[in-house]
Every structure is written in structure tokens, then in C-alpha cells.
C-alpha positions as CSV (number, residue, x, y, z in Angstrom):
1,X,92.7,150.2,89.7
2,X,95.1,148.3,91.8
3,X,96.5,145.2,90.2
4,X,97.7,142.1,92.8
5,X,100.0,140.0,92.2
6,X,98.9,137.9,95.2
7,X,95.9,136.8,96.3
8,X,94.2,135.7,99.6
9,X,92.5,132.2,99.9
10,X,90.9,129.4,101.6
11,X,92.3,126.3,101.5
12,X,91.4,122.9,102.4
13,X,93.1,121.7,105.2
14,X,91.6,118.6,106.4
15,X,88.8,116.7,105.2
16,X,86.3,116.7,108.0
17,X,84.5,113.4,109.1
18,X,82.0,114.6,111.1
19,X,80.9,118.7,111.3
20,X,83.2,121.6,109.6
21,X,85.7,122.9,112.6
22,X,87.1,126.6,112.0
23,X,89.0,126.2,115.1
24,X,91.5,124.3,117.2
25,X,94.9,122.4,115.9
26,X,93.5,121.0,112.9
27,X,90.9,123.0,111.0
28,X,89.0,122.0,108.6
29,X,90.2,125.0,106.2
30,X,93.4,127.4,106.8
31,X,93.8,131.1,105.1
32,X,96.7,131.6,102.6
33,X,98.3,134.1,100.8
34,X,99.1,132.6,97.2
35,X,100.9,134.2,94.4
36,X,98.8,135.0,90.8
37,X,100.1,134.0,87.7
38,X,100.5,136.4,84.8
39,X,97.8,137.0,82.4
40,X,98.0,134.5,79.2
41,X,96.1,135.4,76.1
42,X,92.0,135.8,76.5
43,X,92.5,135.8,80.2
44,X,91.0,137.6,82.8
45,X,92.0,138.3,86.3
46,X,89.1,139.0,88.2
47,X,88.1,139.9,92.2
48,X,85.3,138.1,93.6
49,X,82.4,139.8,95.0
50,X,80.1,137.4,95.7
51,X,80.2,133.9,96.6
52,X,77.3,131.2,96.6
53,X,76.5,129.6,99.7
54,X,75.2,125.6,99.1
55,X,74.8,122.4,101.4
56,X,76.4,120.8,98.7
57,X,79.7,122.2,99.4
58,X,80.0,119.9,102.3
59,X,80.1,116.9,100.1
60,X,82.8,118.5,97.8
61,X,84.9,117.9,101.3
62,X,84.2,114.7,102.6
63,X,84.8,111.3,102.4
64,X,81.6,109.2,102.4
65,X,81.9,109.1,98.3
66,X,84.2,106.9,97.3
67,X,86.6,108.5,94.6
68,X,85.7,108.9,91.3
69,X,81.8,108.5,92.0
70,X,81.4,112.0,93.0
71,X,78.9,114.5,90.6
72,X,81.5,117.2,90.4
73,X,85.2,116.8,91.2
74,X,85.7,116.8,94.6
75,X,88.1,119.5,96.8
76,X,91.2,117.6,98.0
77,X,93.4,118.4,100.8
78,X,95.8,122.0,99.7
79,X,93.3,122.8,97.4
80,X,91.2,126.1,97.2
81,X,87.5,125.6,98.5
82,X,85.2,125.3,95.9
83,X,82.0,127.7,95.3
84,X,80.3,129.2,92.3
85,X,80.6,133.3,92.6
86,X,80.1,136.6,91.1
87,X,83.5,138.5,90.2
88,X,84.5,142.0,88.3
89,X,87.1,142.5,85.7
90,X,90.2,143.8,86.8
91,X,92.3,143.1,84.1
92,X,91.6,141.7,80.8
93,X,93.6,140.3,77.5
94,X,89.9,139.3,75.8
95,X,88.2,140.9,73.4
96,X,85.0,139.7,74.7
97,X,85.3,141.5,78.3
98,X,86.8,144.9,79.6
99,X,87.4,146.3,82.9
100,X,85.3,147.2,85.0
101,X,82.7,144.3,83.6
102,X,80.9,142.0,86.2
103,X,81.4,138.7,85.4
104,X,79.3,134.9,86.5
105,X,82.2,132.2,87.3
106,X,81.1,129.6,85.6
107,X,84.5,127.8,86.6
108,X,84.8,126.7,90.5
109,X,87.4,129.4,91.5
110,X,85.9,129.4,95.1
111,X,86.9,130.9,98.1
112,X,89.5,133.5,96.7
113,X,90.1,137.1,96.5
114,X,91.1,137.0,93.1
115,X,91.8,134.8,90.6
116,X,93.4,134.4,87.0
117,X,90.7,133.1,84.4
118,X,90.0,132.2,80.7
119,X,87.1,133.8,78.3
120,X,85.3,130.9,78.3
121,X,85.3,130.3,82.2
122,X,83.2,133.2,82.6
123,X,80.0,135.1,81.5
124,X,78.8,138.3,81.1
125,X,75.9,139.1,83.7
126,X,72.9,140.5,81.4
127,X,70.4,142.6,83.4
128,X,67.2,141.1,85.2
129,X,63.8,141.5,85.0
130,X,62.5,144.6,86.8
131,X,65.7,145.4,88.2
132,X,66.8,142.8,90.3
133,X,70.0,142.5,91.9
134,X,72.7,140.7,89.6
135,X,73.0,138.3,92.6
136,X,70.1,136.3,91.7
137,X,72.4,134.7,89.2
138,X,73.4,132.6,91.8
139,X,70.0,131.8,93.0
140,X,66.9,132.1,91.1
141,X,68.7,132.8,87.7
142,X,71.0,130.1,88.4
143,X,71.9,126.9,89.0
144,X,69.0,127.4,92.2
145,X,66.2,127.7,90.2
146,X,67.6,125.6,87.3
147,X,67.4,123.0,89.8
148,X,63.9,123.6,91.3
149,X,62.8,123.3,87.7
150,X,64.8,120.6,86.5
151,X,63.7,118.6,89.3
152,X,60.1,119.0,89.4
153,X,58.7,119.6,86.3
154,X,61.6,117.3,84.2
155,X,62.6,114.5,87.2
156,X,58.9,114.3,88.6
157,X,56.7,115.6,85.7
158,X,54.5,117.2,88.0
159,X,51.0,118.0,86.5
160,X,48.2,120.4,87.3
161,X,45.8,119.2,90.6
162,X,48.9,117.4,92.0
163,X,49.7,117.6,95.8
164,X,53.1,118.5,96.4
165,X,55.5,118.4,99.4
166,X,58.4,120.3,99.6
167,X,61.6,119.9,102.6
168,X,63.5,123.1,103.3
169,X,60.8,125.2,101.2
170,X,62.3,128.4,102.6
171,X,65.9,127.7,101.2
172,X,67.2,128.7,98.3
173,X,66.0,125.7,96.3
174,X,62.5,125.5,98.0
175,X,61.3,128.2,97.7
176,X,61.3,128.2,94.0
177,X,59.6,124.9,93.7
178,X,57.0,126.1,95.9
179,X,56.3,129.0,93.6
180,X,57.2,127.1,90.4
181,X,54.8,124.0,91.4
182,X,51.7,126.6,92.4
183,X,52.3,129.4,90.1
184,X,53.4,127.8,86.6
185,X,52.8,124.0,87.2
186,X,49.3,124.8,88.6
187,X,49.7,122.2,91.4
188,X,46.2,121.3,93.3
189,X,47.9,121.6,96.9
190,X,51.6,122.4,97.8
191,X,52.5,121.7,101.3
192,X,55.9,123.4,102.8
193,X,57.9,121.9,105.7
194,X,60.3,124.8,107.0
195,X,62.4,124.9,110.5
196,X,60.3,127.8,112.2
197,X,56.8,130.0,112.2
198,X,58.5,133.1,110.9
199,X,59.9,130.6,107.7
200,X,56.5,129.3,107.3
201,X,54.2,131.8,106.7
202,X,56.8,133.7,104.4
203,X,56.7,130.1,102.8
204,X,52.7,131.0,102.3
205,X,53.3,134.1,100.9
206,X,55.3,132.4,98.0
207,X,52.4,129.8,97.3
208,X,51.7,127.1,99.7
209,X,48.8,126.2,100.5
210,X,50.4,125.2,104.0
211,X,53.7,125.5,105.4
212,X,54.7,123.3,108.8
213,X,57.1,123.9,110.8
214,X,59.4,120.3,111.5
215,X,60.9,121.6,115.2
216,X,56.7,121.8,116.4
217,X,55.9,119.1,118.6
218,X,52.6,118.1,116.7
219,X,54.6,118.2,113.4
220,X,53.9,114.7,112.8
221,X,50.8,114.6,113.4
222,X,50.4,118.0,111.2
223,X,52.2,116.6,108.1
224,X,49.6,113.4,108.5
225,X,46.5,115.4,108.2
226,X,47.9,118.1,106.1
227,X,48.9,115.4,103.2
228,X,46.2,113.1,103.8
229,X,48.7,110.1,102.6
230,X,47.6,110.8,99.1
231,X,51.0,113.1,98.1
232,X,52.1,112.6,94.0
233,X,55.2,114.2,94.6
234,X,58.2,115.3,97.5
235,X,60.8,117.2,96.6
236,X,63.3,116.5,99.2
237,X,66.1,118.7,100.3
238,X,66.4,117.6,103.6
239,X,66.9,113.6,103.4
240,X,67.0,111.6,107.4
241,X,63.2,111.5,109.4
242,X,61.6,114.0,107.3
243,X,62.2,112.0,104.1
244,X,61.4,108.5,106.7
245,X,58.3,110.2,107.6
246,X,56.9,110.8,104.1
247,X,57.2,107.6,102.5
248,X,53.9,106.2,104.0
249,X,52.5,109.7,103.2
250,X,52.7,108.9,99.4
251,X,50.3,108.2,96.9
252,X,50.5,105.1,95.1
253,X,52.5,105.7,91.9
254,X,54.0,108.5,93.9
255,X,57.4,110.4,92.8
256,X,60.2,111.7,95.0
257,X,62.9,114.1,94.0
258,X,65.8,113.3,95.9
259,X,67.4,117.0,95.5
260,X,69.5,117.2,98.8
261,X,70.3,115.3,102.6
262,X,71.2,118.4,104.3
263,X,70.0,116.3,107.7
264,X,72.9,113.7,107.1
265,X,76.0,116.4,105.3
266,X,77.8,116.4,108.6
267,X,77.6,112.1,109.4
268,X,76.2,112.8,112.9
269,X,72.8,111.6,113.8
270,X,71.5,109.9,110.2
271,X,68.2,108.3,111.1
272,X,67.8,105.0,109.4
273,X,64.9,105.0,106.7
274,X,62.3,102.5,109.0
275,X,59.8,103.2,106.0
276,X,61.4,102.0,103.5
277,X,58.8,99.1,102.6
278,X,56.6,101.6,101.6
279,X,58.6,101.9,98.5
280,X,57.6,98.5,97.5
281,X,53.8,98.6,98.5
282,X,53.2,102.1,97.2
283,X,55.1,101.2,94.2
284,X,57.1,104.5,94.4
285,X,59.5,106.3,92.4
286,X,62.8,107.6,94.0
287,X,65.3,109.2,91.6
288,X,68.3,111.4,92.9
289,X,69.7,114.0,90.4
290,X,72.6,116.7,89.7
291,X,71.6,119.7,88.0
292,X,74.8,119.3,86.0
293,X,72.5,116.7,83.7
294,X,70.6,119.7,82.8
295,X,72.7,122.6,82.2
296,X,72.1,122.7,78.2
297,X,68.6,123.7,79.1
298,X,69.8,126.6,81.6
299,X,69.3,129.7,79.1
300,X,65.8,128.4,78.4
301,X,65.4,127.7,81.8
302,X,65.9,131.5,82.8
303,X,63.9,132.7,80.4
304,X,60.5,130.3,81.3
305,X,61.8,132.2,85.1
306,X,62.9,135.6,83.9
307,X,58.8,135.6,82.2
308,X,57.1,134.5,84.9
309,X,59.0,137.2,86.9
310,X,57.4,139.7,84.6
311,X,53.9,138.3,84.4
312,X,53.8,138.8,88.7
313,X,54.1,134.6,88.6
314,X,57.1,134.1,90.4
315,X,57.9,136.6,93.6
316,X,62.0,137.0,92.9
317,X,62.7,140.2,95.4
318,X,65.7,140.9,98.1
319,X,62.9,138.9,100.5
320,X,64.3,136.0,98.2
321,X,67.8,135.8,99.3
322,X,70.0,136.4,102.4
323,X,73.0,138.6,101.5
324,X,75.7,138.8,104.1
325,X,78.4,141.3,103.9
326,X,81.3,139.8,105.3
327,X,85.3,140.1,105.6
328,X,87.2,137.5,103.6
329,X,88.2,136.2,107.1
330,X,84.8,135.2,107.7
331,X,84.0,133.5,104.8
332,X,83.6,130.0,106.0
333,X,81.5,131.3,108.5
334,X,79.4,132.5,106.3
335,X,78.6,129.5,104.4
336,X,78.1,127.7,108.0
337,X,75.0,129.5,108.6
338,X,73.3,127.0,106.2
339,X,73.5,124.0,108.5
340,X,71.9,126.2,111.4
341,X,69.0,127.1,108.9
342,X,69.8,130.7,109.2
343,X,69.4,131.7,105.5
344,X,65.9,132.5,104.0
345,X,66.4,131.9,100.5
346,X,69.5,132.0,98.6
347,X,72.4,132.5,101.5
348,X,75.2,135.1,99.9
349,X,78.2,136.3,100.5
350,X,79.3,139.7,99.7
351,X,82.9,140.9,99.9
């Protein structure tokens, strides 16, 4: 197999203040060609074949964080763009992987044909349950579903008979808390909010009781009498008016999961929270998280998953993920289609 000594890549050109630009004088990322150093001991070099598509990419870029304060380490201006892929051995000086062997990136290596790696930056990619596609690592098996559970059963503590709301319940994150809350929680009710018909019924399939689409002009009115202002817990993805409108929604006592803002990544439009008082009267709980705070718990994590896959609770199938083949030129692309809700599931890239 053909060994590079060069590699193409993404780099961060400018940090955008309002939405990504691909185009123009100043992009917001510029392709280079960069040269790969040589292999050191227990090193790998690897080629990327798929790469993980997430909203919170966007905030790796930006500067409404101050420095420092940031979950993860944030992607400054000349540096590669960050994402969490799947790569195959191409070379190898470890004992623990050969050629040929198809590898998780557990390091950031991001947007990059290939890249130079140690042992212990990578893992080995064990088969599925019932023969799923090894790019469920980087949904359901992975930090996706690690953070549907983290956040629901450990942030929120949901219990059986709960009613549960869930933002962006056909993404890649909703979806599993929809299934994990009905199927393996046992939640009373679970209610999805999803950005058309087609998203909501598959949103049914999964589990919900209901599934409501935000763009319908009675939504509000639908999300009133479909909660019946007596919700435990919403998981939000989403953040701006859907997260305003839920608050008086709430139960007293009630929890909220404050997974993601998609609404509010690209600083245009962010609808002030006119609600918020109903934090104090309802007595609520808000807590934001980062799965990061729970990755010692990942293996047993997939297991509780990779279980419930085989005992027909948890529907993990290609319906489950949005795979995009794509040329490395149109990576960034790609990852775009998130902010026009264009992904069912987990969004992929494959090279």
C-alpha cells in the first residue's frame, strides 16, 4: 500500500463570528497540503475514513468562550479542524496494531487525510452487535450515545412513569434518548420535537409517544397540550425559543438537561429566555454537562447499549445514521448539513 509522506488538510483560517463561510476572501477554513512526520516508536500512521459530524464543532471555532473556559481545547487560527473519526492502519511500529487494522481516533486528528499517531491515541474497533456497521462508534457506540445516557439517566435521574421531552429527537443524540428514556428507563410519556413530518413519525418508530414538528404553525399550541405543563424532564439539544418555551411547561421539581444550543452556534438570531422566572417558581433544575465528565464509564456504557441492541430494546440500524460519501474537498460541507437539519441521526462522513 501506498505510503505519503504528505498529507491533505483543513485548516482553520478564520474564526467566524457569525455563520461558517466556505467562500469569498476570507474563509472560514482553507485546504493545505502538509508534510507527515516520520514514524517514532509505537506509532501509527493512519488514513481517515470516516469523520464525525457534531454541532459542537462550531464552538471549538468561535469566540463567545472566553479562553481557558472552554470543555475541550479549542481550534485556533493555522490549526487543523478538529473532529473525532474512524481511520485504517497504514503503517505501524506497535505491537498492539498491524496494517490493514481499523482503528477509533480517540485523539482529535480531525479534518486530515492522514495522520501520524501513538498506540495509545487510538483503539481497536471490536465488532458490533448483529453486525452493525463499525460507524456506529461514532454514534450510538460512542461518545453519541454515551451522552444520551450520561445525561438522562446520570444528569436527570430519570425514573419509570416520568414524562420526557426531548429537542432535536431525530439527531444523533436524540434519538437515543428517546429510545433510551422509553425502552430501558421505562418513561411514562416521551414527547419528541423534530424540524419536519417525515423526522417525526420516524421519531415514533423509535419510541415516542409523540413527536412535533417545531416549523408547524400550531407547534405551540401542540407542545401545550401534548405536555400538559406537568414535564419531569427536557433534554435540550436545541437551546433559543424551544428551550424559552418549555420552561413554563415544567413540572414543579422539574430537571433540564442542557446537552446542546444548536439554535444559538452561529450568534445570529438568539432569542432571549422571557421565561426565565419560571425557574424560580417551579423550583427547577438546570444543569449543562460535557460528556468528557463521564468517559470512565464509556465501556460500561456500550455494553448496557450493545445489550439492549440484542434484546430488540434499542433500534441501532443504517435508519440510525446519515452516511455521506464525500471527496475530501467537500468535507466542511459535509459537516454544514447539521445546521440545515439535514442529518437523521448520526451525520457521517465517509472518504
Amino acid at each position: 500500500m501506498y505510503s505519503p509522506q504528505e498529507t491533505r488538510c483543513w485548516i482553520l483560517n478564520s474564526k467566524p463570528t457569525g455563520s461558517v463561510v466556505l467562500d469569498g476572501d476570507n474563509p472560514t477554513f482553507s485546504l493545505e497540503t502538509t508534510k507527515l512526520p516520520s514514524l517514532g516508536d509505537n506509532q501509527l500512521l493512519v488514513r481517515t475514513l470516516y469523520i464525525s459530524n457534531d454541532p459542537a464543532q462550531r464552538t471549538w471555532i468561535g469566540d463567545s468562550i472566553p479562553g481557558g473556559r472552554l470543555y475541550t481545547k479549542a481550534v485556533e487560527v493555522g490549526e487543523v479542524m478538529g473532529a473525532r473519526g474512524i481511520a485504517e492502519v497504514i503503517e505501524s511500529t506497535s505491537s498492539k496494531f498491524q496494517k490493514g487494522d481499523h482503528v477509533l481516533l480517540l485523539a482529535r486528528v480531525g479534518w486530515t487525510e492522514y495522520a501520524v499517531v501513538g498506540e495509545n491515541d487510538v483503539a481497536i474497533l471490536d465488532p458490533l452487535p448483529r453486525g452493525l456497521s463499525e460507524t456506529h462508534y461514532l454514534g450510538a457506540f460512542g461518545g453519541t450515545g454515551l451522552t444520551a445516557y450520561y445525561g438522562l439517566v446520570v444528569q436527570c435521574e430519570a425514573k419509570k412513569g416520568e414524562k420526557v421531552v426531548v429537542s432535536g429527537a431525530a439527531g444523533a443524540t436524540g434519538s437515543m434518548v428517546v429510545q433510551i428514556a422509553k425502552h430501558l428507563v421505562g418513561a411514562g410519556t416521551v414527547i419528541g420535537i423534530a424540524g419536519s413530518d417525515e423526522k417525526c413519525r420516524w421519531v415514533e418508530q423509535l419510541g415516542a409517544d409523540i413527536c412535533l414538528n417545531y416549523k408547524s404553525p400550531s407547534f405551540a399550541k401542540d407542545l401545550e397540550d401534548a405536555t400538559g405543563a406537568s414535564v419531569n424532564i427536557y433534554f435540550d439539544n436545541v437551546g433559543g425559543e424551544t428551550l424559552d418555551r418549555m420552561l413554563p411547561l415544567m413540572a414543579p421539581h422539574g430537571r433540564i438537561a442542557v446537552c446542546g444550543a444548536i439554535s444559538n452556534y452561529n450568534g445570529e438570531d438568539i432569542v432571549p429566555l422571557r421565561n426565565w422566572f419560571q425557574v424560580i417558581f417551579l423550583r427547577l433544575r438546570i444543569q449543562g454537562f460535557a460528556v468528557l465528565d463521564y468517559l470512565s464509564k464509556a465501556g460500561e456504557v456500550k455494553k448496557i447499549l450493545a445489550q439492549a441492541v440484542e434484546d430488540g430494546k434499542l433500534r441501532i440500524d443504517e435508519g440510525s445514521e446519515t452516511v455521506v460519501e464525500a471527496k475530501f474537498e467537500d468535507i466542511p460541507r459535509v459537516w454544514l448539513k447539521l445546521f440545515d437539519g439535514q442529518n437523521k441521526g448520526k451525520l457521517i462522513t465517509a472518504l
